[in-house]
N, C-alpha and C positions, 0 to 999 in steps of 0.2 A: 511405617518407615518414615522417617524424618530427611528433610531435605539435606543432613550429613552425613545420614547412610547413602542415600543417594549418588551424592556427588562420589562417595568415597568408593562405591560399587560400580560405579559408572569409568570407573578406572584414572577421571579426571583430577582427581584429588594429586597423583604426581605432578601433573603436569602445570597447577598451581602455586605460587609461591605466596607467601604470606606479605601482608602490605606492612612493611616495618616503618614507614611514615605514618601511616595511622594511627600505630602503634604508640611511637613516639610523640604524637599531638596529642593522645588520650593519654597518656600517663602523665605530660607535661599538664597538660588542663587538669588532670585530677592533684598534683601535689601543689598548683600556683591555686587551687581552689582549698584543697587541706591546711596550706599555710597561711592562708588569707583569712579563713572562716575562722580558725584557732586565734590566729593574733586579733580580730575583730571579739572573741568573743572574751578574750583576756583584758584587752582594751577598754572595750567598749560600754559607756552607759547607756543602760538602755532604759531608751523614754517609748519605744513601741515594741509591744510584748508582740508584735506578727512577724518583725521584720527578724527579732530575737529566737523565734520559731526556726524562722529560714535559717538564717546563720546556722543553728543548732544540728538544721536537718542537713544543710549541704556538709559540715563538720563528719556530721556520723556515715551519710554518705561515700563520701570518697574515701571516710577510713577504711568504712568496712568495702569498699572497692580495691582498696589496695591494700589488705589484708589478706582476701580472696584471689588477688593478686601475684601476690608472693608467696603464696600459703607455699608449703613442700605438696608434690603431686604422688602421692605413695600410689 
């Protein structure tokens, strides 16, 4: 049993509200990171193939974050 069967058996789970600042800090960090790593990698020459990695990885990151994100929840 997983600590969200838990809470949610434990009857707690009403009587919680979801942190919609949180929310909002991680979604804003993920698209000011999606726009940033995309224009850096349209821009950018790249004279270090590590930091060109990064860029690369935080891009596919937050996309695929915020694809998972908005996916539809069938």
């Amino acid at each position: 049993m997983t600590s969200h069967d838990q809470l949610h058996d434990s009857g707690q789970a009403e009587n919680t509200k979801p942190n919609y600042t949180l929310r909002r800090i991680k979604f804003a960090a993920a698209i000011i990171g999606f726009v940033s790593s995309v224009t850096l990698l349209f821009t950018w020459h790249v004279t270090d193939r590590h930091m060109a990695w990064l860029v690369a990885g935080i891009y596919i990151l937050t996309g695929l974050w915020l694809v998972v994100r908005f996916a539809p929840r069938d």
